[in-house]
SEVEX-922651 format. One record per residue (C-alpha): residue in one letter; x, y, z. Coordinates in Angstrom, 3 decimals. Layout:
REM SEVEX-922651
<site><type>A</type><u>X</u><v>Y</v><w>Z</w></site>
...
This chain:
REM SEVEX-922651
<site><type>X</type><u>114.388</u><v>-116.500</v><w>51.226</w></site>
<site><type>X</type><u>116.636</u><v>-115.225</v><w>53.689</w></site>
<site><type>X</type><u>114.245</u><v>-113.160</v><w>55.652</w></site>
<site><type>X</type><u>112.263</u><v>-116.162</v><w>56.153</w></site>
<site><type>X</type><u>115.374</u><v>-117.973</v><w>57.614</w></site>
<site><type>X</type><u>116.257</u><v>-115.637</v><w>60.056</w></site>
<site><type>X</type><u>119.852</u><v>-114.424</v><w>58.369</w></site>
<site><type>X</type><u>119.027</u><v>-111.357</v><w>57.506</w></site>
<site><type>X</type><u>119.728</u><v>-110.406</v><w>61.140</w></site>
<site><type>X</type><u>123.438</u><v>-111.588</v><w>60.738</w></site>
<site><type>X</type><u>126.078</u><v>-109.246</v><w>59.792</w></site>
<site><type>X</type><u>127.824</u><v>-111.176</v><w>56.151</w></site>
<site><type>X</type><u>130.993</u><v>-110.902</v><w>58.569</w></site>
<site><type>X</type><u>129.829</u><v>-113.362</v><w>60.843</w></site>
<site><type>X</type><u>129.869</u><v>-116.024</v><w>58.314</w></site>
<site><type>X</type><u>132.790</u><v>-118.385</v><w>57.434</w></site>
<site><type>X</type><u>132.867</u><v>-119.931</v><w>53.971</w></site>
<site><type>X</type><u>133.585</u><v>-123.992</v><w>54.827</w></site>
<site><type>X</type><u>136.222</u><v>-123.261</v><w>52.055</w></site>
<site><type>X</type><u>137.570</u><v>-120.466</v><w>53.788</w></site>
<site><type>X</type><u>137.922</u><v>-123.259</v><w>56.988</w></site>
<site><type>X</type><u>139.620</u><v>-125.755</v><w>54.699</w></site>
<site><type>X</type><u>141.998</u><v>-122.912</v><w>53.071</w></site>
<site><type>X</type><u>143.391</u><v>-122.013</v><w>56.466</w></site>
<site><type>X</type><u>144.268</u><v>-125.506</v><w>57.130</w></site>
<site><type>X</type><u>142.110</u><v>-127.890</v><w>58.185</w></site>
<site><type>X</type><u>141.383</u><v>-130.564</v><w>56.167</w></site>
<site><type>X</type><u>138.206</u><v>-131.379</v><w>54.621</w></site>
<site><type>X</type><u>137.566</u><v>-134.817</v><w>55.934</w></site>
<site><type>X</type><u>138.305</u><v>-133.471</v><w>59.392</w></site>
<site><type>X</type><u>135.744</u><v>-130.688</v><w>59.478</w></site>
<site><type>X</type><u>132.896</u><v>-133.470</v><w>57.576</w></site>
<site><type>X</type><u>133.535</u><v>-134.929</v><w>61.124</w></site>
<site><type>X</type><u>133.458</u><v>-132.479</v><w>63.269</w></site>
<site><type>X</type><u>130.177</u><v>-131.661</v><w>61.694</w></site>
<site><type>X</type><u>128.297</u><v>-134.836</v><w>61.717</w></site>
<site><type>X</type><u>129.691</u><v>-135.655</v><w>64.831</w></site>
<site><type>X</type><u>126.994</u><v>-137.647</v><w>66.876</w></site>
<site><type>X</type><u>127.368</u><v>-136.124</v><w>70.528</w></site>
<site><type>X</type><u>128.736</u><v>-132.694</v><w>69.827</w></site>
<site><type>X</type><u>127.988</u><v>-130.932</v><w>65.868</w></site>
<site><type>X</type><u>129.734</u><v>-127.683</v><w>65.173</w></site>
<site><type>X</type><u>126.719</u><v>-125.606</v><w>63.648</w></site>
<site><type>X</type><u>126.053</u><v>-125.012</v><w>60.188</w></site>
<site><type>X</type><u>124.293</u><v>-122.994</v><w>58.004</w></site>
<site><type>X</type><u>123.345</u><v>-124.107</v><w>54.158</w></site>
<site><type>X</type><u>122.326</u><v>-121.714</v><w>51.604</w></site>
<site><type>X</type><u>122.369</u><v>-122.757</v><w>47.963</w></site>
<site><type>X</type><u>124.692</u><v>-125.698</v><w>48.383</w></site>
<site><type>X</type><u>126.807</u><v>-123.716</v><w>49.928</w></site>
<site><type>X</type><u>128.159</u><v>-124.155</v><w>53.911</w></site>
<site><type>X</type><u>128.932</u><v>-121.577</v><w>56.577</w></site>
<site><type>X</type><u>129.676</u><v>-121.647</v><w>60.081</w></site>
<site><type>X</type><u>129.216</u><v>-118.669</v><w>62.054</w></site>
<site><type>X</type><u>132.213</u><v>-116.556</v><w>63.534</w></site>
<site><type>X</type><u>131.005</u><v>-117.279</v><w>67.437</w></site>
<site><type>X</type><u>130.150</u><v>-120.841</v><w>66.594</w></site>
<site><type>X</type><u>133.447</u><v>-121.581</v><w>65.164</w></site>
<site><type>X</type><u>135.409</u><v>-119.410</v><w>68.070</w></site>
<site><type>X</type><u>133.539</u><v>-121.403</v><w>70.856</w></site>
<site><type>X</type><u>134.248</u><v>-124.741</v><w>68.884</w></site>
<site><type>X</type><u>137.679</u><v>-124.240</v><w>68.528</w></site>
<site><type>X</type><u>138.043</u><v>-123.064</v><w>72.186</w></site>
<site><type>X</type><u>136.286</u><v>-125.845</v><w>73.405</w></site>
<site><type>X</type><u>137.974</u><v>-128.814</v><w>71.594</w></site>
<site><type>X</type><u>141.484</u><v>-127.062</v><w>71.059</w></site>
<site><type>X</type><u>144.271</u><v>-129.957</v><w>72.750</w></site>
């Protein structure tokens, strides 16, 4: 299954555990907005219920929308 999604080409590095997101701080309800946000989504990945963000995606989110 993940051959056939493309992740086998990522390094298991690169991905960020949504918990590991809320753990260093930012809380949940704040990151279920910034992901189903209508104009600009951070990325996801879902495997097996599970969510991830990737370590660039996250870095050029932060960057971009940091006050």
């Amino acid at each position: 299954m993940i051959k056939s999604l493309g992740l086998d080409k990522l390094e298991p590095t690169t991905l960020i555990p949504r918990k590991r997101i809320i753990e260093q701080g930012i809380p949940s309800s704040t990151f279920d907005r910034w992901v189903n946000d209508e104009q600009n989504p951070l990325p996801t990945i879902k495997v097996n219920r599970k969510v991830f963000v990737t370590q660039k995606d996250w870095n050029l989110y932060i960057e971009k929308h940091r006050r």
